[in-house]
N, C-alpha and C positions, 0 to 999 in steps of 0.2 A: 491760298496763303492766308486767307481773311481769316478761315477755319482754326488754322493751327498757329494762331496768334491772338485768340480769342481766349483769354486770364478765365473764364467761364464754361468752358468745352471741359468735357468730361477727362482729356486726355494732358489738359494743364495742371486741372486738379488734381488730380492720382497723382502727377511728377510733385507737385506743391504739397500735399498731404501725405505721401505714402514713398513713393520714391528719393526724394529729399530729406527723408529721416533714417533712411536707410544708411546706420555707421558702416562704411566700408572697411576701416581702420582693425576694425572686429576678424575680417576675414583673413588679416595680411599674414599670419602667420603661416595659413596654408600654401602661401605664395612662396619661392623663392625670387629676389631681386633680379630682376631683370629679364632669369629664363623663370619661365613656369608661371610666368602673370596671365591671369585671363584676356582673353582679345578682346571682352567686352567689359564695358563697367559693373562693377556689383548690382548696380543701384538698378541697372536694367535689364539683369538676369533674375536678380529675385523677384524685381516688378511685376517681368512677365511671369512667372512661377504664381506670386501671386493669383494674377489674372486668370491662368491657366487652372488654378484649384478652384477660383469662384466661383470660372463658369461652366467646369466639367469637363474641359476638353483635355485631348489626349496629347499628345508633344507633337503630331506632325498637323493637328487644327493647326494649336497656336501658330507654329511656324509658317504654314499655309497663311493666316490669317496676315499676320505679321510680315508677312513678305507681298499682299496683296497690296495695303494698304496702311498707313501708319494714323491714319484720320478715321478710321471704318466706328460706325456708330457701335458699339457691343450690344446697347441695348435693342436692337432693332433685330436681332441677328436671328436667323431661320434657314441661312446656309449650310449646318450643319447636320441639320434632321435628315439630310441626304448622300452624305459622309458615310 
């Protein structure tokens, strides 16, 4: 918990830089009210999209990765040379 409450971790900064400037308001037209909303927030489909263009991976890494672990160092990463 120390981790992902640490204002400093790479995964605070992205939400505070990068995810938190993401207008959601922007997308709402594609929405209808009520039905047809995404089950997940914009802010953290585009996030991970981002992330996913950075660092090359294909849609079932990030998922993979994302479903590992929400704390995983990215910069460290050498799990997928074997992918």
């Amino acid at each position: 918990m120390k981790d992902y409450e640490d204002a400093e971790k790479w995964h605070n900064q992205f939400r505070i830089q990068v995810a938190n400037r993401i207008d959601e308001d922007i997308f709402r037209p594609l929405f209808y009210d009520g039905f047809g909303a995404p089950n997940a927030s914009i802010r953290i489909l585009v996030g991970m999209m981002i992330l996913k263009e950075a660092r090359g991976w294909s849609d079932s890494q990030l998922f993979l990765l994302m479903s590992l672990c929400l704390l995983f160092d990215f910069k460290d990463i050498h799990f997928f040379e074997y992918l």
